[in-house]
C-alpha positions as CSV (number, residue, x, y, z in Angstrom):
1,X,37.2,-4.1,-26.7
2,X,37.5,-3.6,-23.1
3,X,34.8,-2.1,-20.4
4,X,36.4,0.7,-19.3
5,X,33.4,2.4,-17.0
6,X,30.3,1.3,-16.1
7,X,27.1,4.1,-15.0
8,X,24.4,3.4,-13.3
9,X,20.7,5.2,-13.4
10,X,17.8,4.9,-11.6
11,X,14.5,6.1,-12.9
12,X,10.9,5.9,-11.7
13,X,8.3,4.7,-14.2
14,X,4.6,5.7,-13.3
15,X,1.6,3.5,-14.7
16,X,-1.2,4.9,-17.3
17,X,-3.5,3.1,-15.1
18,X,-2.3,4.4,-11.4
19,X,-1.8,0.8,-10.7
20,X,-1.0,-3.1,-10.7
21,X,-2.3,-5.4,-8.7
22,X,-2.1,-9.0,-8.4
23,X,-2.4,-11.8,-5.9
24,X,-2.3,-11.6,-2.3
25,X,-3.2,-7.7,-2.1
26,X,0.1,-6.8,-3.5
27,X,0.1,-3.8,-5.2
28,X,2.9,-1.4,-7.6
29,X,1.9,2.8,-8.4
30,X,5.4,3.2,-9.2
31,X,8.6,1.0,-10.6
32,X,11.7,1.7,-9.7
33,X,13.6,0.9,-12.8
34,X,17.7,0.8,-13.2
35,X,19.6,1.2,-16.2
36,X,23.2,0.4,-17.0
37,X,25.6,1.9,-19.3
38,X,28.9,-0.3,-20.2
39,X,31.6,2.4,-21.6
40,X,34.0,0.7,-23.8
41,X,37.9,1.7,-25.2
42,X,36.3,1.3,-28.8
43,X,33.7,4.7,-28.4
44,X,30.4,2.2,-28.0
45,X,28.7,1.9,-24.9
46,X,25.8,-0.6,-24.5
47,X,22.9,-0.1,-22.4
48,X,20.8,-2.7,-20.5
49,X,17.5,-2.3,-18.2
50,X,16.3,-3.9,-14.7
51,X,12.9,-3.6,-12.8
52,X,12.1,-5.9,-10.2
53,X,8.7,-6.4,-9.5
54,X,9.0,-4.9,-5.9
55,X,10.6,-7.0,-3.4
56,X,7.3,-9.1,-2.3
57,X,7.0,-10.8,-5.7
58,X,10.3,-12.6,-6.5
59,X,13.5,-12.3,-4.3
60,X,14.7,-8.9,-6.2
61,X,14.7,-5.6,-5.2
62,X,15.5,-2.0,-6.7
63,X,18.3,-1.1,-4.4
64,X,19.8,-4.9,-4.2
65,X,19.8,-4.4,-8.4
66,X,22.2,-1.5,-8.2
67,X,23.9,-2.4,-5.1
68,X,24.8,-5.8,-6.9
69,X,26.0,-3.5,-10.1
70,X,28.5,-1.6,-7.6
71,X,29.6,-4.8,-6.1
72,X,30.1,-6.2,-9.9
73,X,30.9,-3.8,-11.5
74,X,35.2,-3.6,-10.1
75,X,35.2,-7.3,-11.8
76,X,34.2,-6.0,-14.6
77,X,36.6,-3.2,-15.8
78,X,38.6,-4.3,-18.3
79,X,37.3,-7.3,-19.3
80,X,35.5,-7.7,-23.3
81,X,32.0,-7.4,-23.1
82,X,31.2,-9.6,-26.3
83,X,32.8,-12.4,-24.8
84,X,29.3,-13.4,-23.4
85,X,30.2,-16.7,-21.8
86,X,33.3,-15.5,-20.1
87,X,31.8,-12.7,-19.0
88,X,28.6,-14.5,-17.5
89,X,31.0,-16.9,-15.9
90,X,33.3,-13.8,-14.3
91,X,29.6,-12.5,-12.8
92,X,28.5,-15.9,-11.5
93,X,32.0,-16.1,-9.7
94,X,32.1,-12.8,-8.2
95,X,29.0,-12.5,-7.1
96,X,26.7,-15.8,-6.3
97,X,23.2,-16.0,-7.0
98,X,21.3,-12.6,-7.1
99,X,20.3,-13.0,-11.3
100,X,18.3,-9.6,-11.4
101,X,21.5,-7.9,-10.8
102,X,23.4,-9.3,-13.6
103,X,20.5,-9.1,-16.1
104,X,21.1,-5.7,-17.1
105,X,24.7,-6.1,-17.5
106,X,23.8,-9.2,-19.5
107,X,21.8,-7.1,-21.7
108,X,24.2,-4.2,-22.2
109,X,26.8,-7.0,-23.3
110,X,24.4,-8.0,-25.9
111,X,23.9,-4.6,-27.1
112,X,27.6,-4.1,-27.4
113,X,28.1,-7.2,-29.3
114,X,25.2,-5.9,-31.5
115,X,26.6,-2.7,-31.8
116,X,30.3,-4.1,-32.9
117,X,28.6,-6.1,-35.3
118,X,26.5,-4.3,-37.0
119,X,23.8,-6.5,-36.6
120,X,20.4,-6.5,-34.1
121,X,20.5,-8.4,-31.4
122,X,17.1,-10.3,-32.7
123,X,19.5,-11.5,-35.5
124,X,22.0,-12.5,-33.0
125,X,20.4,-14.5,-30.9
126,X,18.5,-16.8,-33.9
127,X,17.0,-14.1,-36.4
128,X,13.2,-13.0,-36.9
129,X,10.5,-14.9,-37.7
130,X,7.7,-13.2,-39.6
131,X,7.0,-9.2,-39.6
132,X,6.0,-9.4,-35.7
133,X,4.7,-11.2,-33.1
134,X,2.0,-11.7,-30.6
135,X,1.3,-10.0,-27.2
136,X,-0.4,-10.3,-24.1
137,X,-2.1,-7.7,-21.9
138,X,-2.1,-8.1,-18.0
139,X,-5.1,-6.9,-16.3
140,X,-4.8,-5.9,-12.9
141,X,-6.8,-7.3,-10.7
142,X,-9.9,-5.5,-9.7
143,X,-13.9,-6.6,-9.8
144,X,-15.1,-9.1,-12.0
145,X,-16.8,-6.3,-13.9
146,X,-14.2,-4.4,-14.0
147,X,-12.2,-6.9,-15.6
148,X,-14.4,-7.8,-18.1
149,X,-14.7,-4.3,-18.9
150,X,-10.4,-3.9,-19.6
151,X,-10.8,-6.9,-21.5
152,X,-13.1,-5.7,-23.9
153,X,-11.4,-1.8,-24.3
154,X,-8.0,-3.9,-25.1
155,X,-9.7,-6.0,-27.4
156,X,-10.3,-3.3,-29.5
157,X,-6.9,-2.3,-29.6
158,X,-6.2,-5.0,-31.2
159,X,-4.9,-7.6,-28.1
160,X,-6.1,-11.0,-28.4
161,X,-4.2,-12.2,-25.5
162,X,-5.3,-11.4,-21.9
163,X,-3.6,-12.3,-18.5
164,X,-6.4,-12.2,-16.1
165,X,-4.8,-11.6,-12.5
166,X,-6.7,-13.9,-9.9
167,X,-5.1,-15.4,-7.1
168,X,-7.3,-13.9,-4.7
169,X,-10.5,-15.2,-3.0
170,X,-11.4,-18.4,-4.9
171,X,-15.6,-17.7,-5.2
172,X,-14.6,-14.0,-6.9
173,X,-11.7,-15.8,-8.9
174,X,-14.4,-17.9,-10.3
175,X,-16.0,-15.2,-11.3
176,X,-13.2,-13.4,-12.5
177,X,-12.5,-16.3,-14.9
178,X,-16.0,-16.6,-16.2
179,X,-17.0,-12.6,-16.9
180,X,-13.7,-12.6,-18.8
181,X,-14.1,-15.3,-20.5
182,X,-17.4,-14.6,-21.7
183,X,-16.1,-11.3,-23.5
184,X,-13.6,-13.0,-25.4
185,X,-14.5,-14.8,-29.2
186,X,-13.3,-18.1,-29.6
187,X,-10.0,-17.7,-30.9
188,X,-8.6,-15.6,-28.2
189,X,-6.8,-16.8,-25.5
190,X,-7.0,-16.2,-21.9
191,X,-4.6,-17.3,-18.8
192,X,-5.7,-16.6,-15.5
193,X,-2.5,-16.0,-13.7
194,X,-2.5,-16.6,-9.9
195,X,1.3,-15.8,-9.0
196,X,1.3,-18.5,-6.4
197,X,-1.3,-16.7,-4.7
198,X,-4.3,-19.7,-3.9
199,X,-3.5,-22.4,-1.3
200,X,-3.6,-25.9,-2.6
201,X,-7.3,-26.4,-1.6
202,X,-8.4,-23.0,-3.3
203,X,-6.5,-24.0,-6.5
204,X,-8.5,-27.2,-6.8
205,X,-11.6,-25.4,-6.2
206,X,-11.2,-22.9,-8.7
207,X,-9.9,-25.8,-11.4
208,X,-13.1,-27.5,-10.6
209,X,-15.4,-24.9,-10.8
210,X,-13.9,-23.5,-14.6
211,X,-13.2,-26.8,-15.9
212,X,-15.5,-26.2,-18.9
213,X,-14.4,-23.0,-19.5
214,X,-11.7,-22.4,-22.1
215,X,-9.0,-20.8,-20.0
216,X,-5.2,-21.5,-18.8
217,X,-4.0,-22.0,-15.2
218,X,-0.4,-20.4,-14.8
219,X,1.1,-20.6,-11.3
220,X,-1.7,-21.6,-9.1
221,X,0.4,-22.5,-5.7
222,X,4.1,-20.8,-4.3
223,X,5.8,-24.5,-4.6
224,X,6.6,-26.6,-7.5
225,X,5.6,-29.8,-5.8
226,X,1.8,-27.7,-5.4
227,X,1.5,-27.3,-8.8
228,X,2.1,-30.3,-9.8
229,X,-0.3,-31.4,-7.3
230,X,-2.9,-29.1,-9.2
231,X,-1.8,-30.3,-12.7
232,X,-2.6,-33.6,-12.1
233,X,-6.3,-33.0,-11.1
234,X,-7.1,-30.6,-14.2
235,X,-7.2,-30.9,-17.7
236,X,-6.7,-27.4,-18.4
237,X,-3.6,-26.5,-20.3
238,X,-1.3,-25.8,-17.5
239,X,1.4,-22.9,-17.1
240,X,4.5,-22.5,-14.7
241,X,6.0,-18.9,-14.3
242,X,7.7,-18.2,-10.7
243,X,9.3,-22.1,-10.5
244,X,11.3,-21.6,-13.4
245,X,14.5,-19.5,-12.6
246,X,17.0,-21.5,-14.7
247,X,16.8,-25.0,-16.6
248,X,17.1,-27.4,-13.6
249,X,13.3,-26.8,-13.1
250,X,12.8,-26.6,-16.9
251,X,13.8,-30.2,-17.6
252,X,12.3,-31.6,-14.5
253,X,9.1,-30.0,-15.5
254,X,9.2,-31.7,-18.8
255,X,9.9,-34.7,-17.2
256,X,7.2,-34.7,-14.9
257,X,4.3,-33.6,-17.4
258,X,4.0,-30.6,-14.7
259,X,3.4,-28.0,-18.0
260,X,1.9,-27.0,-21.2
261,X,4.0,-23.6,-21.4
262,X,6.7,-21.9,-19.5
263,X,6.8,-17.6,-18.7
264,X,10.6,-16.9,-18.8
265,X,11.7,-13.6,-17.8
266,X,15.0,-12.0,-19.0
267,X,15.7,-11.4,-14.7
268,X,14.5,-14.1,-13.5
269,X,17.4,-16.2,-15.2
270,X,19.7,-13.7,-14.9
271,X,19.8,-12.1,-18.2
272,X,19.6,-12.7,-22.2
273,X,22.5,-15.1,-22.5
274,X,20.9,-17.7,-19.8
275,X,17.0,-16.4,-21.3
276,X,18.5,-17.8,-24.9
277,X,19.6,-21.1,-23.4
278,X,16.2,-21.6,-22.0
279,X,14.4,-20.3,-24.9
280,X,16.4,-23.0,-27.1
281,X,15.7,-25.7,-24.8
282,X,11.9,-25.5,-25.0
283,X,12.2,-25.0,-28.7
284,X,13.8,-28.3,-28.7
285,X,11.4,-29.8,-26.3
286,X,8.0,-28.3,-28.1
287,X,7.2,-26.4,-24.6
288,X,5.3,-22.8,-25.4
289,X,6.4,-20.1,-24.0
290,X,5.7,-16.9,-23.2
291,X,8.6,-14.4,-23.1
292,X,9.1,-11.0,-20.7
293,X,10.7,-9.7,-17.9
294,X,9.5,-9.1,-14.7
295,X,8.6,-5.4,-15.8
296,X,10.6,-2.5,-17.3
297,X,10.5,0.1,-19.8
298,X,12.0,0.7,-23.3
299,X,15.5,-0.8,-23.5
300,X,13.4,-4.0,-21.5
301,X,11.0,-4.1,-23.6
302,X,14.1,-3.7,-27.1
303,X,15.1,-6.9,-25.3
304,X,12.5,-9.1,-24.7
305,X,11.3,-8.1,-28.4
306,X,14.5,-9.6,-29.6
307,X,14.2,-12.5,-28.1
308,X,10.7,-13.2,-28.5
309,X,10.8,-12.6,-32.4
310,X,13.7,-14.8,-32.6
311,X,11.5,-17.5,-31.5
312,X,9.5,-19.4,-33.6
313,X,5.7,-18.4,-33.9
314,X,4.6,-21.7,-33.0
315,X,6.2,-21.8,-29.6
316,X,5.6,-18.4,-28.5
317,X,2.5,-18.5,-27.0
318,X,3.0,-14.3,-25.9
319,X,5.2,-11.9,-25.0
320,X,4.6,-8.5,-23.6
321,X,5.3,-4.6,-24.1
322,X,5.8,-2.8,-20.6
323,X,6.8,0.3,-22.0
324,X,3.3,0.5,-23.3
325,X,2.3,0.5,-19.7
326,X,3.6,3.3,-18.3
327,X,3.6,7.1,-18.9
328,X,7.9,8.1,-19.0
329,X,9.8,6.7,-22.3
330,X,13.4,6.2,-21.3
331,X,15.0,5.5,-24.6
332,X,14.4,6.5,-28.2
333,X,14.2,3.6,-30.7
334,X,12.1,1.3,-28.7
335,X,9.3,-0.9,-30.4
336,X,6.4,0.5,-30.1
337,X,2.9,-1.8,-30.0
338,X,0.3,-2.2,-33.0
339,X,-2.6,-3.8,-33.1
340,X,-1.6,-6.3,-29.9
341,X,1.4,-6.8,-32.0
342,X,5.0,-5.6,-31.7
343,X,8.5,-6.2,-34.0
344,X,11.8,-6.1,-32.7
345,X,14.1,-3.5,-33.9
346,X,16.4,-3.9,-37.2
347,X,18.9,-1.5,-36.2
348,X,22.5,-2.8,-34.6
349,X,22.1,-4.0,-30.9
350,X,19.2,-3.4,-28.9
351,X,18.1,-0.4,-31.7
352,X,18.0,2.4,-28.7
353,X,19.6,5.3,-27.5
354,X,18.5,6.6,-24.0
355,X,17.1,10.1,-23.3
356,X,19.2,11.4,-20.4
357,X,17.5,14.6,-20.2
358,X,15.3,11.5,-18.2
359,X,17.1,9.4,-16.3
360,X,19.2,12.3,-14.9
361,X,22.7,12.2,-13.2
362,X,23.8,8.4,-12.3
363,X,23.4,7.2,-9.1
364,X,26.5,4.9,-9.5
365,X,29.7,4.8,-11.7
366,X,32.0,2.4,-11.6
367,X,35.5,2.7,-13.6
């Protein structure tokens, strides 16, 4: 099987809530989302998904995505798009660094491989676990009260899992933390997620002031070195997120003690092939995780479900269903969300077949 042209698509996906916010007054109402389509010589083409947070959250961008897919993509014709660790090593040649761009190409691969195989990607990459799996829901950051209020309305849903966004001014962090909290029953779980967005002194503050309450601390501070700072004056189960961009960090997390649990996203690493290694490391050194991308919609969402019910139960701490989040469905076949729970799909590769009458003419082909 060899790549024989290579489209590229962008779409916009708008939020059922208007939109996201996090730390630091950032803000999203719309993502800009690229999709991929490898065309092969054997009549299958694969399909994979990118969606940078905007370019003030990690270094990644929607135009540097598909202006990294044109610069890729001539490397690419004619090579066999199963043969993931050639083809991973041909990107990380031709084009250095910049992981968000080869993420969906990544992803595309794997639904090809699928696809030849007969056999779901979740299978592929380990096999399910179970009839589903566990997610989160992010909850932009507003008031306290207004917090508290999502919280509860997702909670009937069915979520059990929140990721409160804080990262803002310590006193109303506090706050945050303890209004959501105090909606929650005892067995649910709540992180409050500051995407590096507290100075060091602000961090302690806040881990002081909540130490009784039953929450976790994910990404407190920008630096690793800050964090660890942080974890080593709490007791709170302890989560890194924005450090961990491939397993360098991993390991010298573990060996420090800087973590309880891990957030890997599919871009972030650069893709399901590198997300896999990751994912298998921290299965064999008992770290949770939670498992996502950075956002997306429903061939992102097909591939973090793969991965994330490939993983044992007892490790995943969450993962997460962005196309649940906003209003325009891209692809048919995605899993959709029950009861704060989702499966991976059973059919062959990522299980999904894009609607073009939405994504539209590409913006980029390659062949």
């Amino acid at each position: 099987m060899k790549i024989t042209r290579i489209q590229v698509y962008q779409v916009d996906l708008p939020l059922h809530e208007g939109i996201y916010q996090w730390s630091g007054g950032k803000s999203v109402a719309m993502f800009d989302s690229t999709v991929v389509a490898l065309e092969t010589d054997a009549g299958l083409t694969g399909h994979g998904e990118v969606c940078p947070l905007g370019p003030f959250y990690l270094p990644a961008y929607a135009e540097g995505a598909r202006a990294g897919i044109g610069e890729l993509g001539p490397h690419l014709i004619g090579q066999n798009p199963i043969r993931l660790g050639p083809i991973n090593r041909l990107m990380d040649k031709a084009l250095q660094g910049h992981p968000y761009v080869k993420s969906a190409l990544d992803m595309a691969c794997w639904d090809l491989l699928g696809q030849a195989s007969g056999q779901s990607v979740c299978e592929l990459l380990g096999g399910r676990f179970g009839d589903d799996f566990v997610l989160y829901r992010a909850i932009s950051q507003e008031s306290p009260e207004a917090m508290a209020r999502k919280i509860a309305a997702y909670r009937e849903e069915g979520y059990r899992r929140f990721q409160l966004k804080v990262g803002g001014d310590p006193d109303v962090d506090i706050q945050r933390i303890r209004e959501a909290r105090a909606v929650l029953e005892p067995a649910d779980k709540l992180v409050a997620d500051a995407n590096t967005g507290w100075l060091m002194h602000e961090a302690a503050r806040v881990v002081r002031a909540v130490r009784e309450v039953d929450v976790y601390i994910e990404q407190p501070c920008r630096t690793y070195e800050e964090n660890l700072a942080i974890r080593r004056r709490t007791d709170l189960p302890f989560i890194i997120d924005e450090n961990i961009d491939s397993l360098a960090p991993l390991l010298r997390g573990h060996a420090d003690g800087a973590m309880d649990g891990v957030n890997l996203k599919i871009s972030k690493l650069g893709g399901l092939t590198k997300l896999k290694q990751a994912r298998d490391l921290c299965v064999e050194l008992g770290i949770a995780m939670t498992i996502e991308d950075s956002w997306g919609g429903d061939i992102v969402t097909a591939a973090i479900a793969a991965l994330a019910h490939s993983t044992p139960p007892e490790l995943l701490f969450s993962s997460t269903d962005f196309n649940s989040y906003v209003n325009t469905s891209i692809a048919e076949g995605a899993p959709q969300r029950k009861a704060g729970r989702l499966a991976a799909s059973t059919a062959s590769g990522l299980g999904v077949q894009p609607r073009m009458d939405v994504l539209g003419d590409s913006v980029l082909v390659v062949e």
